[in-house]
mmCIF file as gemmi writes it, N, C-alpha and C atoms, coordinates in Angstrom:
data_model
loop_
_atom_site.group_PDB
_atom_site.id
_atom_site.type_symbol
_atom_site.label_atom_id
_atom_site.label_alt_id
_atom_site.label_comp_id
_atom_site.label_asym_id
_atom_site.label_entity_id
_atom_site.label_seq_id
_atom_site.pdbx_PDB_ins_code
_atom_site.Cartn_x
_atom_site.Cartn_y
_atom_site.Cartn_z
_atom_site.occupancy
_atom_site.B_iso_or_equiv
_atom_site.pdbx_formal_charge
_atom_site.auth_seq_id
_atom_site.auth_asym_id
_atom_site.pdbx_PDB_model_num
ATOM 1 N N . UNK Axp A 1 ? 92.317 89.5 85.569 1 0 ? 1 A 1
ATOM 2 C CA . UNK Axp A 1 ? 91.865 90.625 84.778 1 0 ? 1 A 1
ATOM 3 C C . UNK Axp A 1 ? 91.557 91.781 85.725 1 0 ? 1 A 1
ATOM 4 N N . UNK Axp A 2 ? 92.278 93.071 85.109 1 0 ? 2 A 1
ATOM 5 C CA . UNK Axp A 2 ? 91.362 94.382 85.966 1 0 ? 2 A 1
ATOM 6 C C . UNK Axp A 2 ? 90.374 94.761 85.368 1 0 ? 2 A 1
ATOM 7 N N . UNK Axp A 3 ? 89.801 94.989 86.758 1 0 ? 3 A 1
ATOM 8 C CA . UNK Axp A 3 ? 88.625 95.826 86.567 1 0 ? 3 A 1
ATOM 9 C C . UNK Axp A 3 ? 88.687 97.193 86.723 1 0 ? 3 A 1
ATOM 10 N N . UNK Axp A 4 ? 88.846 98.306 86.257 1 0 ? 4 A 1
ATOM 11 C CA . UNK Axp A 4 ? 88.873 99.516 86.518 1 0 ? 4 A 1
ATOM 12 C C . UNK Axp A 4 ? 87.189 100.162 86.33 1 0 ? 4 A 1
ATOM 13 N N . UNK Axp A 5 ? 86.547 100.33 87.072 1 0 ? 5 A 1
ATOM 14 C CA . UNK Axp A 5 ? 84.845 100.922 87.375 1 0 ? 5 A 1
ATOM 15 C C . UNK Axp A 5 ? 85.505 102.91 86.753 1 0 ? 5 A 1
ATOM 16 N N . UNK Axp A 6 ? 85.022 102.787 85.795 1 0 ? 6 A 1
ATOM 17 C CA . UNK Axp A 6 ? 84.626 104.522 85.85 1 0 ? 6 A 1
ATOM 18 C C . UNK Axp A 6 ? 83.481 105.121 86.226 1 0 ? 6 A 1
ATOM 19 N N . UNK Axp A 7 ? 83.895 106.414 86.665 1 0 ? 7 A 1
ATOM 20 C CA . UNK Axp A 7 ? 82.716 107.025 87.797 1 0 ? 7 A 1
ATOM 21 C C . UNK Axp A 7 ? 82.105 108.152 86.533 1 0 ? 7 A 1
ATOM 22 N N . UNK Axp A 8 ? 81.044 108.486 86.905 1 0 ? 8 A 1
ATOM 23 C CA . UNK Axp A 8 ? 79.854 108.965 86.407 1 0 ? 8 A 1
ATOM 24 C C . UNK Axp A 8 ? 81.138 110.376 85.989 1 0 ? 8 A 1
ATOM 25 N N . UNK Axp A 9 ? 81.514 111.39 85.146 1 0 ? 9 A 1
ATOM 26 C CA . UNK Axp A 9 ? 81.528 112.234 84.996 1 0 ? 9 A 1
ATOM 27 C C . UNK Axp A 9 ? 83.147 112.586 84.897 1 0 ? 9 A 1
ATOM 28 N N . UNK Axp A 10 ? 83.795 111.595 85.265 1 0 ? 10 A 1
ATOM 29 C CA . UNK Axp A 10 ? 85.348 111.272 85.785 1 0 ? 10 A 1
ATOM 30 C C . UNK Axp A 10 ? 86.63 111.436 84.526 1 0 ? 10 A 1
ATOM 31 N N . UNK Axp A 11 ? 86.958 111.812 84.806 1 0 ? 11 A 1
ATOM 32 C CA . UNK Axp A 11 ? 88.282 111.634 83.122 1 0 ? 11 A 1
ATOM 33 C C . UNK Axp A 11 ? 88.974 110.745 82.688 1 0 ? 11 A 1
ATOM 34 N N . UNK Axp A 12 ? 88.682 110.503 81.333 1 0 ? 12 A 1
ATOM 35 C CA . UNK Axp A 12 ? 88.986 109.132 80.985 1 0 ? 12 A 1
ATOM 36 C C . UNK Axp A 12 ? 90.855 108.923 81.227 1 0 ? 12 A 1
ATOM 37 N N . UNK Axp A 13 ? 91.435 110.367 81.541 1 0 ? 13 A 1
ATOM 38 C CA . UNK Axp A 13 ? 92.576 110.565 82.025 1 0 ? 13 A 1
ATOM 39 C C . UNK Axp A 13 ? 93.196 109.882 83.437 1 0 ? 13 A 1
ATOM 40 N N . UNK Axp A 14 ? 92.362 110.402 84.303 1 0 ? 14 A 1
ATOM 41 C CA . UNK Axp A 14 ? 92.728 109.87 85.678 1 0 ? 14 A 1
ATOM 42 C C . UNK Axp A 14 ? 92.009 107.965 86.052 1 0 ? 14 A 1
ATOM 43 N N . UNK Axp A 15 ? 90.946 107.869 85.111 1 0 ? 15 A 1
ATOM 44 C CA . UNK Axp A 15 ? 91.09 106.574 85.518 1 0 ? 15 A 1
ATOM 45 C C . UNK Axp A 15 ? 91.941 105.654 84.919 1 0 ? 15 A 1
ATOM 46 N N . UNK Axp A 16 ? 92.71 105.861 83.68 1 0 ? 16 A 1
ATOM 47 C CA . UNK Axp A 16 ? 93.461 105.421 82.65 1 0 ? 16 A 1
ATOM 48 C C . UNK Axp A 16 ? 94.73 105.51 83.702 1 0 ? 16 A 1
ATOM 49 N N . UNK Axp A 17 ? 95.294 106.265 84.76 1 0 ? 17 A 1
ATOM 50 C CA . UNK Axp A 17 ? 96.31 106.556 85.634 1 0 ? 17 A 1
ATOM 51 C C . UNK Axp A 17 ? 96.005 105.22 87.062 1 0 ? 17 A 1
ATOM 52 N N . UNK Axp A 18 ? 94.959 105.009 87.046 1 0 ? 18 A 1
ATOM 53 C CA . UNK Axp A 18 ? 93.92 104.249 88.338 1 0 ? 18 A 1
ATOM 54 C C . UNK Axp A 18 ? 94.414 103.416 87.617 1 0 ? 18 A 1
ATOM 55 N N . UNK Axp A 19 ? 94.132 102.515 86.638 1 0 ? 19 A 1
ATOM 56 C CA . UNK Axp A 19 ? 94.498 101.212 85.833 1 0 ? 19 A 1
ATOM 57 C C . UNK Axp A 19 ? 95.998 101.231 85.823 1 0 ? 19 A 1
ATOM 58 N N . UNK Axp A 20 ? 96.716 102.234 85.165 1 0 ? 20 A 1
ATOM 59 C CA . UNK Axp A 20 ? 98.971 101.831 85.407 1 0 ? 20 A 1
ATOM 60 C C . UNK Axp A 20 ? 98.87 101.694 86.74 1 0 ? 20 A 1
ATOM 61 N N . UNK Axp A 21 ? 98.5 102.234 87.535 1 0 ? 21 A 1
ATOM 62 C CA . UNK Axp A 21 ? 99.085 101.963 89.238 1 0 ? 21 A 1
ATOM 63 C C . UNK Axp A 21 ? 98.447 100.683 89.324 1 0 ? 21 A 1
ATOM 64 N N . UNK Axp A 22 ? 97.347 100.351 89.198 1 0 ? 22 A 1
ATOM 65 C CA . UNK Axp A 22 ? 96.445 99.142 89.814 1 0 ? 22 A 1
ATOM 66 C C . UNK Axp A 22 ? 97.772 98.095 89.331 1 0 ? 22 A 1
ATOM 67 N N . UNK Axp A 23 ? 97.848 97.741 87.716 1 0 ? 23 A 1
ATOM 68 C CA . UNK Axp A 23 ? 99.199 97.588 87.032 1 0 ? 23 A 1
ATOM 69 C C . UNK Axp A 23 ? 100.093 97.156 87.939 1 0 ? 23 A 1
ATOM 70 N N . UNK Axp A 24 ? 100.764 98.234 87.813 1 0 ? 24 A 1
ATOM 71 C CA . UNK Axp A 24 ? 102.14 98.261 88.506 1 0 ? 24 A 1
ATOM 72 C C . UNK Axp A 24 ? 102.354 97.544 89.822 1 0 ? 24 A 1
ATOM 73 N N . UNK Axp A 25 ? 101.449 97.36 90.793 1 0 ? 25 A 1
ATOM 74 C CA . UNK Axp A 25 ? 101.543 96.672 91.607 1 0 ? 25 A 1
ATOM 75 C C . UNK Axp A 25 ? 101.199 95.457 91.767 1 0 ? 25 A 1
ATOM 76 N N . UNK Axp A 26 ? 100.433 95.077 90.776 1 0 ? 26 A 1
ATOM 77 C CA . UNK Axp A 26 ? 99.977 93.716 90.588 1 0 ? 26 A 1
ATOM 78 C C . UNK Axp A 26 ? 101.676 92.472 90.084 1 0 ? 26 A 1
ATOM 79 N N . UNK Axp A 27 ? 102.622 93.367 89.595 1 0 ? 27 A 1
ATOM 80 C CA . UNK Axp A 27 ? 103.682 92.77 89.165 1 0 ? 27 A 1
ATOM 81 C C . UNK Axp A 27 ? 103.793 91.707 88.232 1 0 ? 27 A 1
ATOM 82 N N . UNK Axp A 28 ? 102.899 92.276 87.287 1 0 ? 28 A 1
ATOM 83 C CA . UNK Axp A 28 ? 103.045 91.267 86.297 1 0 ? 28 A 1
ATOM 84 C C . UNK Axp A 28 ? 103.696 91.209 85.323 1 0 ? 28 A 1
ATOM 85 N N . UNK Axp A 29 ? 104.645 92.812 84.811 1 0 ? 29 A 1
ATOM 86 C CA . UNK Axp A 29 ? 105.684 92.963 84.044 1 0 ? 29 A 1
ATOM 87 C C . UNK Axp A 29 ? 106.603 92.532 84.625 1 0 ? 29 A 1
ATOM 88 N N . UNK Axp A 30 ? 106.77 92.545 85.998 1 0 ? 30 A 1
ATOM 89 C CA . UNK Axp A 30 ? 107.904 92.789 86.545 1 0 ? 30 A 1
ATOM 90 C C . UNK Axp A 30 ? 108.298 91.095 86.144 1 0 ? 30 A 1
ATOM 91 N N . UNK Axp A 31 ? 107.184 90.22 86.476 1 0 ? 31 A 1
ATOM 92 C CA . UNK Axp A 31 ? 106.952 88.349 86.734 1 0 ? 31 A 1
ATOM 93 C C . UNK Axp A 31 ? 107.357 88.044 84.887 1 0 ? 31 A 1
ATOM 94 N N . UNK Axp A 32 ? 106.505 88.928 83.983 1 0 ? 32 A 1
ATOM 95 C CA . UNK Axp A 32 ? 106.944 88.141 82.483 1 0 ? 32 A 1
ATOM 96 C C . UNK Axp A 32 ? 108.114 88.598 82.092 1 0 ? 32 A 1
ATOM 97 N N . UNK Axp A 33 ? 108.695 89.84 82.341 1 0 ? 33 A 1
ATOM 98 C CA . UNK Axp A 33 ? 110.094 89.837 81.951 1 0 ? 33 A 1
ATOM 99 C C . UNK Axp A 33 ? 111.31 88.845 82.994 1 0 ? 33 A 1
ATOM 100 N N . UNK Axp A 34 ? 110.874 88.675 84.201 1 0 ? 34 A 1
ATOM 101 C CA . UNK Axp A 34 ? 111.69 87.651 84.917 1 0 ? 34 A 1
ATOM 102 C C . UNK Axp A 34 ? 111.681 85.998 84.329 1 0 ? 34 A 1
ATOM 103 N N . UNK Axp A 35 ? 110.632 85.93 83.412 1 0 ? 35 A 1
ATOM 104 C CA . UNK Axp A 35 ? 110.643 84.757 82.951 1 0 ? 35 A 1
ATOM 105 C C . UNK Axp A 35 ? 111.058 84.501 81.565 1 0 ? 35 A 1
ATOM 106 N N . UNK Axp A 36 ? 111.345 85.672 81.085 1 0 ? 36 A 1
ATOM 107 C CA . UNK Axp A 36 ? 111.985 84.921 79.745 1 0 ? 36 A 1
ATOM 108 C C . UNK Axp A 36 ? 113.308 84.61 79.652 1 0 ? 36 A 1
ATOM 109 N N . UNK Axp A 37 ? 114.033 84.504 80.705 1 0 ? 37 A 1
ATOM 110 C CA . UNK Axp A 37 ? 115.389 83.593 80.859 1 0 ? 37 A 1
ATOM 111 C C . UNK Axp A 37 ? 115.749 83.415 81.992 1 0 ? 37 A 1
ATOM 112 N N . UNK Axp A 38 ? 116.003 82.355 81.77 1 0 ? 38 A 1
ATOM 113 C CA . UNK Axp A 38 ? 116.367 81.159 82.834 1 0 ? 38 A 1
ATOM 114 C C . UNK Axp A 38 ? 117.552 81.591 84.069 1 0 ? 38 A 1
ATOM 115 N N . UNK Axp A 39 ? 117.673 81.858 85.359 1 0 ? 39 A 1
ATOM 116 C CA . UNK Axp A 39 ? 118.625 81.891 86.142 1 0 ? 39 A 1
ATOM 117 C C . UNK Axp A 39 ? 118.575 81.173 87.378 1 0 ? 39 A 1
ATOM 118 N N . UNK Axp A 40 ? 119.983 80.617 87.541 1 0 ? 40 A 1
ATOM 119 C CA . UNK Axp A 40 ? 120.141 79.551 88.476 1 0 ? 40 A 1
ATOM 120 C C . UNK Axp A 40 ? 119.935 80.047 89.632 1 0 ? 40 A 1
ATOM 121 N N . UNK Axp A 41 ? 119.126 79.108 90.754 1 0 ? 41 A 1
ATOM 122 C CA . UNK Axp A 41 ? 118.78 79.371 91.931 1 0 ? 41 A 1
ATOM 123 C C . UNK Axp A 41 ? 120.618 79.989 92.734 1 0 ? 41 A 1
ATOM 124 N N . UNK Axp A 42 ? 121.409 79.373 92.269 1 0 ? 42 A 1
ATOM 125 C CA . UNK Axp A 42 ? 122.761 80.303 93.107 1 0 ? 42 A 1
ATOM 126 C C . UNK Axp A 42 ? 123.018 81.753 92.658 1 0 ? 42 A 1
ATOM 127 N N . UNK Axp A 43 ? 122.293 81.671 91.434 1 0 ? 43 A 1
ATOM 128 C CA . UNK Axp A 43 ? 122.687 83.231 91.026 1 0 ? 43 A 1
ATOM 129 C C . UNK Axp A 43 ? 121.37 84.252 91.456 1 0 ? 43 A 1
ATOM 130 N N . UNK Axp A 44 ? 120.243 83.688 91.839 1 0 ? 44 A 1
ATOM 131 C CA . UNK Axp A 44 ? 119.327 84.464 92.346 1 0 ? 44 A 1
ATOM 132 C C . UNK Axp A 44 ? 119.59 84.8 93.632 1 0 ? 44 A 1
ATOM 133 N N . UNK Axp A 45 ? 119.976 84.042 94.586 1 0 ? 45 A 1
ATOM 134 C CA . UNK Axp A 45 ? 120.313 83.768 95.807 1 0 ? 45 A 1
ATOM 135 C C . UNK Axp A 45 ? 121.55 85.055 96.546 1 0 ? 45 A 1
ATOM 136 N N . UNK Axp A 46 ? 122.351 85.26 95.112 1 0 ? 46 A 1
ATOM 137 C CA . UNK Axp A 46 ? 123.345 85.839 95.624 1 0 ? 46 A 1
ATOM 138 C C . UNK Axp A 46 ? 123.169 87.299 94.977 1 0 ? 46 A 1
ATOM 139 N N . UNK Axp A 47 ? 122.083 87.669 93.721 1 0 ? 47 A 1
ATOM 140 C CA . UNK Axp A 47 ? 121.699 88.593 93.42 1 0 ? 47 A 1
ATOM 141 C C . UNK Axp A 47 ? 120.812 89.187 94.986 1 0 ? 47 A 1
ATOM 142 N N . UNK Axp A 48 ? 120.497 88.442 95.723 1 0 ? 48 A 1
ATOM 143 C CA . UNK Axp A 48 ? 119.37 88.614 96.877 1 0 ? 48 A 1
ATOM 144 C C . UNK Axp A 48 ? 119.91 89.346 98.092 1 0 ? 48 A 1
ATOM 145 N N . UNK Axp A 49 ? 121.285 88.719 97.943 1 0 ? 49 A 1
ATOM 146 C CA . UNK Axp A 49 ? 122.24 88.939 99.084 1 0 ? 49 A 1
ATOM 147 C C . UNK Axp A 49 ? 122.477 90.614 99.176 1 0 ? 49 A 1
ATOM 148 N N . UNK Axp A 50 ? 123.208 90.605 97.655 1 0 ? 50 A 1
ATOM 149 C CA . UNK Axp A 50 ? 124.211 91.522 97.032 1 0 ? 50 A 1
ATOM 150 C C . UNK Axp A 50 ? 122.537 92.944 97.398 1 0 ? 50 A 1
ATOM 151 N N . UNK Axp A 51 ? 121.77 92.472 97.15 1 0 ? 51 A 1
ATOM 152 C CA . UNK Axp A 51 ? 120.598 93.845 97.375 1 0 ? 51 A 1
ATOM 153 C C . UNK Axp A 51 ? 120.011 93.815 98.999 1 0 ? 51 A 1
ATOM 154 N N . UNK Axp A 52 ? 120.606 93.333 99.237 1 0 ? 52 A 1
ATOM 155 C CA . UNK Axp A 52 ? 120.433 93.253 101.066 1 0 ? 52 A 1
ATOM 156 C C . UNK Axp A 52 ? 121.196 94.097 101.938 1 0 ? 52 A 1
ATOM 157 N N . UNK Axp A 53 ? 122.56 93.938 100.859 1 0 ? 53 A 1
ATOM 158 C CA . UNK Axp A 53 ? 123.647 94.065 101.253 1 0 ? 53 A 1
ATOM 159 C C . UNK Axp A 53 ? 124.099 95.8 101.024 1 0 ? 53 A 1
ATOM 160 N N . UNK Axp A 54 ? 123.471 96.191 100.025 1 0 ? 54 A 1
ATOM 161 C CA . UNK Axp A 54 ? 123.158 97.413 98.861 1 0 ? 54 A 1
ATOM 162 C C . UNK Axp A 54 ? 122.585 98.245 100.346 1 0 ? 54 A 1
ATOM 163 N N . UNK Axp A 55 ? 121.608 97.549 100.528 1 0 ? 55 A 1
ATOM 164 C CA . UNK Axp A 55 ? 120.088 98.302 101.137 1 0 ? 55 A 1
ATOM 165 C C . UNK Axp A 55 ? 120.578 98.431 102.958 1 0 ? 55 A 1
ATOM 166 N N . UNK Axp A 56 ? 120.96 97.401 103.418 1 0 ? 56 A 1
ATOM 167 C CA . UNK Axp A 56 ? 121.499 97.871 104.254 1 0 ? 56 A 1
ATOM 168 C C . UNK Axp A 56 ? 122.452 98.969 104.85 1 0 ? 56 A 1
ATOM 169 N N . UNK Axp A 57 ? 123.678 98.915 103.778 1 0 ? 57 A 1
ATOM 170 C CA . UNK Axp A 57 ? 124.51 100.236 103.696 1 0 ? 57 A 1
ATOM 171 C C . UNK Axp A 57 ? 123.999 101.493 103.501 1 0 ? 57 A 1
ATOM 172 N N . UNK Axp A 58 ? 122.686 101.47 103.102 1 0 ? 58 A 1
ATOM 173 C CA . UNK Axp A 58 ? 121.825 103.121 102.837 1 0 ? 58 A 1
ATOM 174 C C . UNK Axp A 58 ? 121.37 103.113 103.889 1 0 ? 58 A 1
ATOM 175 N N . UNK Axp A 59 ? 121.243 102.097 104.681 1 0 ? 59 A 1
ATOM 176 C CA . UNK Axp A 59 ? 120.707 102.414 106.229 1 0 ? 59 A 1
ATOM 177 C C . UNK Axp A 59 ? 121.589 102.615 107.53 1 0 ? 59 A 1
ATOM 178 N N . UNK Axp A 60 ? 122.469 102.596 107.14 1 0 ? 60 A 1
ATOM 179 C CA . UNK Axp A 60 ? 123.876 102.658 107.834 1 0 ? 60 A 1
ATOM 180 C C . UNK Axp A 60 ? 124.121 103.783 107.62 1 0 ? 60 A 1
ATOM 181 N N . UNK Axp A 61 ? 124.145 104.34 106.581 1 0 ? 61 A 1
ATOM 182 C CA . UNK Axp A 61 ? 124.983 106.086 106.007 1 0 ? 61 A 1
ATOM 183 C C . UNK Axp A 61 ? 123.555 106.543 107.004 1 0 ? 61 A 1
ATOM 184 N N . UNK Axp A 62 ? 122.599 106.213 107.21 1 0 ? 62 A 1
ATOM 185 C CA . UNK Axp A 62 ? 121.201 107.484 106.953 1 0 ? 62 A 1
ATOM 186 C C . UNK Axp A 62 ? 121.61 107.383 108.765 1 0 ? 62 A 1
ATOM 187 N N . UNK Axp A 63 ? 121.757 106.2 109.497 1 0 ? 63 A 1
ATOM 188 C CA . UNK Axp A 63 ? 121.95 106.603 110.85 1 0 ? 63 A 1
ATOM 189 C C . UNK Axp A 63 ? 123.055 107.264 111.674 1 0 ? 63 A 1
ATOM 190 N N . UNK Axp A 64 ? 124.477 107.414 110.247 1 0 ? 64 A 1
ATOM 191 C CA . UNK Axp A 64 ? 125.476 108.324 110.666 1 0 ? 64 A 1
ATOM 192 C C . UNK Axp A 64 ? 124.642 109.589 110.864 1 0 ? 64 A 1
């Protein structure tokens, strides 16, 4: 569970922004939508690759 503390005088705006980020990094959308269907450890494996593989080449162009 979060805890988001509001401060004495603070906007219920910016701490409501403090709670999506806190959120967002905690990865817990990211974890329940990865779980509502099933994928085989070879197809994760090579989804893993294929973004390695992605990410590397942007690091290749950036040191041309």
């Amino acid at each position: 569970m979060l805890i988001i503390p509001v401060k004495e005088g603070e906007n219920i705006d910016r701490a409501l922004k403090r709670f999506k980020r806190k959120f967002d990094r905690t990865g817990t959308m990211r974890q329940l939508r990865s779980r509502q269907q099933f994928t085989k450890p070879s197809v994760e494996r090579r989804a893993q690759i294929q973004k390695a593989q992605y990410i590397q080449g942007l690091r290749d162009q950036e040191e041309i």
